[in-house]
N, C-alpha and C positions, 0 to 999 in steps of 0.2 A: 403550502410549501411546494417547494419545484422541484425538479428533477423527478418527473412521472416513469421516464423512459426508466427499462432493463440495461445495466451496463453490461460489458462483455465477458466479466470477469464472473458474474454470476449466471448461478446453477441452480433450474427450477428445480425445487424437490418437497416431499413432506419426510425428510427427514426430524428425529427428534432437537437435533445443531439446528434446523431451520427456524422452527417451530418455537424457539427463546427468541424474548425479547429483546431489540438490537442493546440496547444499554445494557445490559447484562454479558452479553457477547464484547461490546466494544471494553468495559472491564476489564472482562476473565484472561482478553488477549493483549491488554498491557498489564495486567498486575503478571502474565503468563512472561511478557516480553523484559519486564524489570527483575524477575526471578532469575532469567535464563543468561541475563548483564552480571548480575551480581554474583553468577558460581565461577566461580578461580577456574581458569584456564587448563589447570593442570591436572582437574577432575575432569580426564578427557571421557571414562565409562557414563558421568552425568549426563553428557551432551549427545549420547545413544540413547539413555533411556529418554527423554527430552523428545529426540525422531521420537520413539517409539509411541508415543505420550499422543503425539502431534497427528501417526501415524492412525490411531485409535480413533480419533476425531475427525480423522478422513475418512473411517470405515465408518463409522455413524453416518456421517453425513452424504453416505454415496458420492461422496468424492473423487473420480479415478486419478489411479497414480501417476498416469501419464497427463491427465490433465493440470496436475500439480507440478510436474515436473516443467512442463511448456512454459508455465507462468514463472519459475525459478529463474529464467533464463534471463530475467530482467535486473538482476543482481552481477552479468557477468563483468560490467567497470570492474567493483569491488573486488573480484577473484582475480582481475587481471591486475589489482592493486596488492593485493594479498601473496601472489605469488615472484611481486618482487619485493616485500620487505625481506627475504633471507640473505638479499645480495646487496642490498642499501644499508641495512641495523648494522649497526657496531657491534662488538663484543664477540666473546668465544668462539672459535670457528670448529666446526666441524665436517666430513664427507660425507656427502648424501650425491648416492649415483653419478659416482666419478666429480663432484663440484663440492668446492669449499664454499658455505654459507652458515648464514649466523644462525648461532642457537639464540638469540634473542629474536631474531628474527623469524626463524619457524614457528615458536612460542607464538608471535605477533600475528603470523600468517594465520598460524591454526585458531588461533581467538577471534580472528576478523572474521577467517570465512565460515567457525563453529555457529557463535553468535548471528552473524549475519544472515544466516541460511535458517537459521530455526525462527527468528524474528520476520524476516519476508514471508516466509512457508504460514505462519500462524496469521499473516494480513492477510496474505493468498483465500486460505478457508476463510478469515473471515467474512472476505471480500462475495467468495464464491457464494454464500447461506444469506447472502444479506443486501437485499436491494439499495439502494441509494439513497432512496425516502426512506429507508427504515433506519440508513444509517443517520440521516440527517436527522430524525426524531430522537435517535437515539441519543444524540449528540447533548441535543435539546434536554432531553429527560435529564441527562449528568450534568444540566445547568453549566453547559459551555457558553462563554460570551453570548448573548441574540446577535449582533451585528458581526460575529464568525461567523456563526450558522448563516446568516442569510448572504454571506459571502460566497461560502462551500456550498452554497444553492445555489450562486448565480454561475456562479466556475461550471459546476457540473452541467447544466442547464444550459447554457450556451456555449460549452467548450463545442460541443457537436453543432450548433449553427456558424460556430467559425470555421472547423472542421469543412461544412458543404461549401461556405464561400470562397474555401483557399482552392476546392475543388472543381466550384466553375471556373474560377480563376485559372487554374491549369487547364480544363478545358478549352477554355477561350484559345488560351497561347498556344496550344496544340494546333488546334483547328486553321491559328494563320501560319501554320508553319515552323513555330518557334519549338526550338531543343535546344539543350542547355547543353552544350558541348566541352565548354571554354569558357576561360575568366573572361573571353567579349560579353558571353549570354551573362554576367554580374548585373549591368548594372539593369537590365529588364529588372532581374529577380529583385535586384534591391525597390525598384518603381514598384512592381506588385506588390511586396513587403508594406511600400508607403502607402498604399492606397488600401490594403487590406486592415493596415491601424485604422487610417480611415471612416474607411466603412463600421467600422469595427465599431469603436467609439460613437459615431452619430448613432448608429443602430444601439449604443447604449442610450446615448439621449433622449430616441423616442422609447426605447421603453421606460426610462426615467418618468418622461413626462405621463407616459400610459399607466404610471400605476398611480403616482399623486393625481391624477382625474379619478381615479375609480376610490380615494381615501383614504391613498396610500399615508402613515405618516412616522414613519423611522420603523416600524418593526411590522413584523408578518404574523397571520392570525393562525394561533394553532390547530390547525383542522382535527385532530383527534390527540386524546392523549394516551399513550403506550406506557402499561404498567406490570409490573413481575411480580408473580406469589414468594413467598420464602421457597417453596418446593423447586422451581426455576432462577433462581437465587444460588439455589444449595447444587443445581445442576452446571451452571455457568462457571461456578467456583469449585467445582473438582477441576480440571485442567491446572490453575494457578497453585492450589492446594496441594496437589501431587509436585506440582514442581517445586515449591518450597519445600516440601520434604526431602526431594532430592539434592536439593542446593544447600540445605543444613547437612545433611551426611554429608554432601564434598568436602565440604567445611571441615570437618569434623573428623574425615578420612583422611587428608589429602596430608 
């Protein structure tokens, strides 16, 4: 399986987060992420303890909170989506800092950006603790599709050799001169666009061919297999476990 390389999102450590097996992590952070969907909105104290939850597994994991924060930033569409549902939703209105805006719509804002932020924040760490090939295996272990996974191999795998070619490519144009000023500099950009599909493509081609010469024949051979004791089992499944406990008291409170 592919993708050897370190992504950027990850962080060498031997913490004990690191230290579980990717399938058990890829789990604990959606059965963590469908807990955190399913508590009512209006258990706004839930969605604290939740950070706090989240926050705990950052201190395990030597995680810093500034490095978590930098990777939040990638969610800011969403917040800038978030903070016009009060003035788009229909219904009730009320004044919030001199502006009339909808109570359905703050409800909406605060569910998109509550939800939203604790589901990125929990891929973030997972991302951070867990290399690429371990997620891929990992994938593998929770018996996802073969022909996914060997997708989400080639994506990651070659996202970075498309990445250097778009890069000499700018090089190149730099070099005679060319800057993108204006809609004239379009239609270069669109030709290098055509020419980077391209390249792109044939260079899928001979790898096609390069792997059926060496035996390739539909699926990839699993280099090792990655297994969890019940003890790393029962460690994975506190994060989602605390949080269904918190999401039944919202329930229950609210």
């Amino acid at each position: 399986m592919g993708a050897g390389h370190t992504h950027k999102l990850y962080r060498q450590g031997n913490s004990p987060v690191h230290a579980l097996p990717p399938h058990t992590k890829l789990a604990a952070v959606l059965a963590f992420v469908v807990v955190v969907v399913s508590t009512p909105r209006e258990a706004v104290w839930a969605f604290g303890l939740y950070a706090v939850l989240l926050g705990a597994v950052a201190a395990s994991a030597r995680v810093p909170a500034g490095f978590l924060l930098r990777r939040l930033l990638i969610e800011i569409p969403f917040v800038a989506f978030a903070f016009l549902m009060p003035f788009v939703v229909p219904g009730e209105q009320t004044e919030l800092l001199g502006l009339s805006v909808s109570v359905p719509g703050l409800w909406g804002a605060w569910n998109v950006l509550a939800k939203g932020t604790l589901g990125v924040a929990a891929s973030v760490l997972l991302a951070s603790t867990t290399e690429l090939r371990e997620l891929l295996l990992g994938l593998q272990r929770l018996k996802l599709p073969p022909l996914l996974v060997q997708i989400a191999s080639f994506m990651i795998r070659y996202g970075d050799v498309i990445s250097d070619e778009m890069r000499r490519m700018s090089i190149a144009r730099r070099s005679r001169g060319f800057e993108a000023k204006g809609v004239r500099q379009w239609g270069v950009l669109a030709k290098s666009a055509g020419a980077l599909f391209i390249r792109s493509y044939e260079r899928g081609e001979r790898v096609h061919l390069a792997m059926i010469s060496r035996g390739y024949q539909g699926s990839m051979p699993v280099i090792d297999e990655v297994t969890a004791t019940r003890a790393q089992w029962a460690r994975a499944a506190a994060l989602p476990a605390a949080a269904l406990l918190i999401c039944l008291l919202g329930r229950t409170l609210r």
